[in-house]
N, C-alpha and C positions, 0 to 999 in steps of 0.2 A: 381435494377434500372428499372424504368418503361421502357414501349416503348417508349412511347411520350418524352421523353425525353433524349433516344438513337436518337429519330428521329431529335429534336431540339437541342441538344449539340454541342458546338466546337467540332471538328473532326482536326485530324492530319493527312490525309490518302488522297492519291490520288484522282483524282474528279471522274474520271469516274468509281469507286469501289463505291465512297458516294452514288452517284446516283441508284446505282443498287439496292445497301441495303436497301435505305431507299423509292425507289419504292416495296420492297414488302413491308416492314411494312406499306406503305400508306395504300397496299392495307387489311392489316391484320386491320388497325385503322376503315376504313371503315366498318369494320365486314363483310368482303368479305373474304370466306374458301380461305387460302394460300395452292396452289394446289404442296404438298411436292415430288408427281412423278414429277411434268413438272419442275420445280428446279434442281432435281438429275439429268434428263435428260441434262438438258441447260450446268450445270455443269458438266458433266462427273462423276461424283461421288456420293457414297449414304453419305446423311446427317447426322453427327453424333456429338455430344458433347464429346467424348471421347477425350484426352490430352495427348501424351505420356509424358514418362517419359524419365529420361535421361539414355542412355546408356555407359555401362563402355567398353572401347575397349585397345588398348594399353599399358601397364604398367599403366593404371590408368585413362588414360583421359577418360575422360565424355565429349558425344557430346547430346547436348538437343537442337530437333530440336524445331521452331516456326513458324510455316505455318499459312498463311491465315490473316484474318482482327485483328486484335486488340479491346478484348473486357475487360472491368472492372471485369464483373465474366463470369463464366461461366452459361447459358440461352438458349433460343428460338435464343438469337444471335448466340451465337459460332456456333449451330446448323445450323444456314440460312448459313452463313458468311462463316462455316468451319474452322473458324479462332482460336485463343487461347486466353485465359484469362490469363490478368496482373497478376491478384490478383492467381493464381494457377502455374504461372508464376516464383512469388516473391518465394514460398513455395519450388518450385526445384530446382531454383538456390541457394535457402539459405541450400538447403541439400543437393545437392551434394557438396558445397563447406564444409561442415561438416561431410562428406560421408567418413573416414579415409582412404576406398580405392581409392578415386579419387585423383589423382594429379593435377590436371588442367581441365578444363572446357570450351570445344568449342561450342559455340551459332550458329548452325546453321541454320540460318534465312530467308525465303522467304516470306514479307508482305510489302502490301502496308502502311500501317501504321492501325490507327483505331480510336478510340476513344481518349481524353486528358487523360480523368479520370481513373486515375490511372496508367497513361503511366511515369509520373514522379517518383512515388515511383517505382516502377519497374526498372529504373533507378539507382533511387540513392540505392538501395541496391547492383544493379550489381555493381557500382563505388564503394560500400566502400567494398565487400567481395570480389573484384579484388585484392585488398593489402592482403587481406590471403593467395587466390593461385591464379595462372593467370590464368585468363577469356580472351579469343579471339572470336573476334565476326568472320562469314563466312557468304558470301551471295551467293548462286548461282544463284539467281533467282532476286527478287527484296527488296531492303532494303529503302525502302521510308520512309519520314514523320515520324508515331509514331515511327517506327518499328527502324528508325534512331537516334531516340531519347532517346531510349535504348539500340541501339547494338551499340552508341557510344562509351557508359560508359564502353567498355570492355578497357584492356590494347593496345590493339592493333584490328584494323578491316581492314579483306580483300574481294577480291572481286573474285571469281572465273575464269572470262575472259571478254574478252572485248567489252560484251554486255547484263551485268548486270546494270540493272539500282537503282540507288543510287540518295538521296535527295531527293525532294521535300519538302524539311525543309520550311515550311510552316501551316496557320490554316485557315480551312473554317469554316463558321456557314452559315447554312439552313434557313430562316422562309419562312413558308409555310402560304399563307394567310389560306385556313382551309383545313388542311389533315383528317378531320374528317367529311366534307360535307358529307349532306345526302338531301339537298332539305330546309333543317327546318334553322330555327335563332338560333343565341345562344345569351346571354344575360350577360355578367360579371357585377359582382359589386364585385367592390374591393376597396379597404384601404391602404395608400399606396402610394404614387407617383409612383416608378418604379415596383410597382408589378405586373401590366400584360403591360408594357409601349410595351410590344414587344408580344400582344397577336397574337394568331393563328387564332382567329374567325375575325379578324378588319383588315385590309390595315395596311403596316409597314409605319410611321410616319418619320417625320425628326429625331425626337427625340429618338423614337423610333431604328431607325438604327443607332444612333451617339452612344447609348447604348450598342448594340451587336457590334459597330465596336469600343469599347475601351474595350469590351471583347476580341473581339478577339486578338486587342494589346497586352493586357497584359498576356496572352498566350502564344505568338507570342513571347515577351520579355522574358520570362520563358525560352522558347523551345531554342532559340537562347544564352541566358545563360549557358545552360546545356551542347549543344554542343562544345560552348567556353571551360568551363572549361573538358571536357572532352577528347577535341583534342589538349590542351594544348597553345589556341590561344587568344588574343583578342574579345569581340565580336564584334568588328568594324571588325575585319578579315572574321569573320562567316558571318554578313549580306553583305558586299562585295564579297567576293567569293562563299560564299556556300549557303546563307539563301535567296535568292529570288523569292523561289519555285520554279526553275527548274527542271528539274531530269535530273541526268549529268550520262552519258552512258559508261561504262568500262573506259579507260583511262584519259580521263574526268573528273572524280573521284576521282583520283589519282591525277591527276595534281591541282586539286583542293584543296585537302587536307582531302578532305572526309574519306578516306581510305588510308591505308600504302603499300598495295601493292597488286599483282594477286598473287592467293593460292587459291588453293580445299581446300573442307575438310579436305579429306587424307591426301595431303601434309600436313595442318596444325596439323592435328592429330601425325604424324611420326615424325613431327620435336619438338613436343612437346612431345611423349613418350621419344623421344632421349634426352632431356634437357628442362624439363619445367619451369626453372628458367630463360632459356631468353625472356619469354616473361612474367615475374616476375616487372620490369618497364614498366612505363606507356608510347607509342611513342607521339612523339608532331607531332603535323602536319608539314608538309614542302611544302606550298603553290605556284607552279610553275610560278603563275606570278608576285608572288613578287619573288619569285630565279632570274625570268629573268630581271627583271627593276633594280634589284642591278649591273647586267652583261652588262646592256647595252642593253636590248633585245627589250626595246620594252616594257613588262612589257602583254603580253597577254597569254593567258592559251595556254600553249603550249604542247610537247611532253614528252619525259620520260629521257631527259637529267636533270632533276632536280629534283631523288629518293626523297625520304619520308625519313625524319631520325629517331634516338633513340633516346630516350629522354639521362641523363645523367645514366649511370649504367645501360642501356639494352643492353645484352647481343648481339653478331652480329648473324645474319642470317645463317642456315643450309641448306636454298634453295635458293642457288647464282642465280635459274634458273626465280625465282616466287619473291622472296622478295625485294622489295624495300628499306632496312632500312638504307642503311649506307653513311656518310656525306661523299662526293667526295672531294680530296684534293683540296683546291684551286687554289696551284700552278700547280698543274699537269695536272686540268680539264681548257681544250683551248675549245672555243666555234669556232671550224668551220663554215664554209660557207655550206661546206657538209654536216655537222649536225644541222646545221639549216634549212638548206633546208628539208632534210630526216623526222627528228622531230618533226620540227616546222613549216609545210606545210603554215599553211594559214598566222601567222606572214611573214615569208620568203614572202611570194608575195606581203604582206601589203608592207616589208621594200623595195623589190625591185621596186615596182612601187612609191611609195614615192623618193627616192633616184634616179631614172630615172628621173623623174618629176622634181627635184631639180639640177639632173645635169643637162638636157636640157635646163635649165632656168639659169645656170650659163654659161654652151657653147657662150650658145646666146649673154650675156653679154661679155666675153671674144670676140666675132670677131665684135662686134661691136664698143666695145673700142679700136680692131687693126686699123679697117677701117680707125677709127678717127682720124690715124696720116699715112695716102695716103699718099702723095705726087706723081706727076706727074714722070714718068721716074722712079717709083719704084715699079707700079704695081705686077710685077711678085713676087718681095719679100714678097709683102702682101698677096698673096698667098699661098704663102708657110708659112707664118706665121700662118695664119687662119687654116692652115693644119694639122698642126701637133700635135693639140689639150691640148698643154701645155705650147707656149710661151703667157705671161700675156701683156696686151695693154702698162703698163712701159716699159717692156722688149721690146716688137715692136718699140717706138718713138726712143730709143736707138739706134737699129739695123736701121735703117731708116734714121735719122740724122747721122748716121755711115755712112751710105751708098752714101748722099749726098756730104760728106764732101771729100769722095775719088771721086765720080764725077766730083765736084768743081775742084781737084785738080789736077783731069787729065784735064779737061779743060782749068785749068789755065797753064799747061803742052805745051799742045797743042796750045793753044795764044800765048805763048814765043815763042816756033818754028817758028812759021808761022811770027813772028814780023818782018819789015825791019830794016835793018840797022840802028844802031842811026847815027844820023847826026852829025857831029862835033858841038861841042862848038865855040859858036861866043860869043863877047863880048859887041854888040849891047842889049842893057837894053831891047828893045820892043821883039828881039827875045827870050830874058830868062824869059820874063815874058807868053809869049804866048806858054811855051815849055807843052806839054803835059804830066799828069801822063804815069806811065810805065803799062804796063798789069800784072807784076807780083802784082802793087798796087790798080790795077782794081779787080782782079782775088783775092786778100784777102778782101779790101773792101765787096765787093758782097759776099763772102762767111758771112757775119759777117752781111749783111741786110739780106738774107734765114735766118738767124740763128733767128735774132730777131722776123721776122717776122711771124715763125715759133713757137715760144716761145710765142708769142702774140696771137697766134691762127687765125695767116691768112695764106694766101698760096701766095706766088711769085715767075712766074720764072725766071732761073737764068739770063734771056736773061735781064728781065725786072730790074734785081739787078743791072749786069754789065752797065746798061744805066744809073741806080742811080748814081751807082760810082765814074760812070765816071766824070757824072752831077757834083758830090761832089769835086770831087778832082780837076776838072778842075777851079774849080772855088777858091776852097782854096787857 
């Protein structure tokens, strides 16, 4: 693989590793001496292409570490980069998994990701020699991009602690309008429509860039496929939770679906000398904010109340302390207030300020649908209605016209009392006609205009009823 074309290729790899890489090749294209002390130095380490191999430790496992950028072969890359080649990559994992002393095989991985080419076969070879023995991918450091895109394909991937960064499932491409300036012109004649539609010597075009950006789509659609069928999901799952090139940090990770659970090496090494058939099936991912929008939760990336599960026929976990793998009963798992809170920190303050905001707004509506049925002389109950933060404005008009009707009725109580005397019966016609209703038929009349009047949605007092009444009756 040329330079120029390490320099110009889709990349799978974090942005700020692109940039560093492909500033010294600028300067190497330039035919400017790449100054290989001030590198070693910048980097803390002397430059080498060398590649280890994998190592056999415990009853058989093999751990093959993969440091550094992701290159298609080994070059002047691996060398800058310190990174490792796919293609040297494919050739260790297809022999240790043929190695008859190895049992199982740990990918110990710290890369930002690297190049496309060849990041997919590197893959799919991990995914189909996983079904011979198991393959478990490890990150301690950072599992990004390419480097995600094949330490996906293992049976199961963890993460060492809780600020390993994972994802950036994502694709960049570079054009440089000329990383080969030197002062002079350059001149293409080409043949072709899209054969240099995206050159380096000319300004990038509309057309030009609509070019490199349905490359880098269908890249993009690739990378995002891969990881679909690798973690056992959808890929409408992948580009909603996990593909939008974030890089999601220890727990994060996990709750996302990226990864099955927190695990070292070691641990993973020990638990896999002790029984390397449980990680013999492939795990599926278990995506924590789809666990929590099934619960009621909310449906936001939350904490570690929603393990990672087995897939069917994976064996359960030897490190109760680190592993994530196993489906909590449904019946038995209660989503507290407590662990919600603990948890699920930032949902928890979403729900509680949401549901604050909605009670408030209901409060408000309750006392002002109390108010609405006042009446005069029953102030104080409306008070205490409004108080006690759970009688509803039906229940208020009730207790209120309740209240009225025993007022009425000690008034009408208290009228009888105080009544004089009735006067004898005369048998004079003008005296029987000008006889007066009684107070006990004043005192239900007026109860019965409050009632309507009050049902009509106006307000009357009772002083001004009993004058009805009376009006009424005297006259009938």
């Amino acid at each position: 693989m040329k330079l120029i074309e390490i320099l110009t290729s889709p990349w799978a790899i974090q942005p700020e590793k692109l940039s560093e890489i492909q500033g010294i090749y600028a300067t190497h294209l330039r035919g400017e001496k790449i100054d290989i002390e001030a590198i070693e130095a910048r980097l803390n380490r002397p430059l080498s292409s060398e590649q280890q191999d994998y190592e056999i430790r415990d009853n058989g496992v093999a751990v093959l570490s993969v440091d550094g950028v992701i290159a298609p072969k080994a070059n002047l890359f691996t060398r800058v980069s310190g990174g490792a080649s796919a293609q040297l990559l494919i050739k260790q994992v297809e022999s240790a998994i043929a190695d008859p002393r190895v049992s199982g095989l740990v990918l110990a991985v710290d890369s930002p990701g690297g190049s496309v080419l060849g990041t997919p076969e590197l893959a799919a070879t991990i995914r189909e020699l996983s079904a011979e023995k198991p393959i478990v991918t490890v990150s301690e450091g950072t599992l990004a991009s390419a480097a995600y895109w094949f330490g996906s394909a293992a049976n199961a991937v963890y993460i060492s602690g809780p600020t390993v960064n994972v994802g950036s499932i994502g694709v960049v491409m570079t054009h440089d309008y000329s990383p080969r300036a030197t002062g002079g012109q350059a001149t293409e004649i080409t043949a072709g429509r899209y054969k240099r539609i995206a050159s380096s010597v000319a300004p990038l075009t509309a057309e030009g860039k609509q070019y490199l950006q349905d490359q880098v789509d269908h890249i993009y659609s690739v990378f995002v496929d891969a990881v679909a069928d690798h973690r056992g999901v959808a890929a409408e799952d992948v580009v909603q939770h996990m593909a939008d090139g974030r890089v999601f940090i220890g727990q994060q990770a996990v709750d996302a679906g990226l990864v099955d659970g927190i695990a070292t090496v070691d641990a993973i090494v020990q638990q896999m000398a002790a029984d390397a058939n449980q990680f013999s099936a492939r795990r599926v991912a278990q995506i924590a904010a789809k666990s929590n929008t099934a619960a009621g939760a909310g449906g936001a990336l939350g904490g570690s109340t929603s393990p990672t599960v087995a897939s069917a026929g994976a064996a359960k976990s030897h490190d109760p302390i680190h592993e994530e793998n196993e489906m909590p009963d449904p019946v038995a798992t209660v989503l507290t207030r407590e662990a919600l809170e603990r948890d699920h920190a930032p949902l928890y303050a979403q729900l509680r300020t949401d549901f604050m905001a909605e009670g408030a707004a209901s409060e408000r509506q309750r006392i002002l649908g109390i108010e609405a049925h006042s009446m005069p002389g029953h102030e104080a109950l409306i008070s205490t209605l409004k108080a006690d933060g759970k009688t509803t404005p039906d229940q208020a008009a009730a207790q209120v016209l309740g209240a009225e009707k025993t007022k009425l009725a000690a008034m009408a109580t208290n009228l009888k009392g105080d009544a004089p005397d009735p006067v004898k019966p005369t048998d004079d016609p003008q005296a029987t006609s000008a006889k007066k209703p009684t107070h006990e038929a004043i005192a239900a009349r007026a109860q019965e205009i409050v009632t309507a009047e009050s049902n009509a949605g106006r307000r009357i007092s009772y002083a001004q009823a009993a004058a009805r009444a009376n009006n009424e009756l005297s006259a009938a």
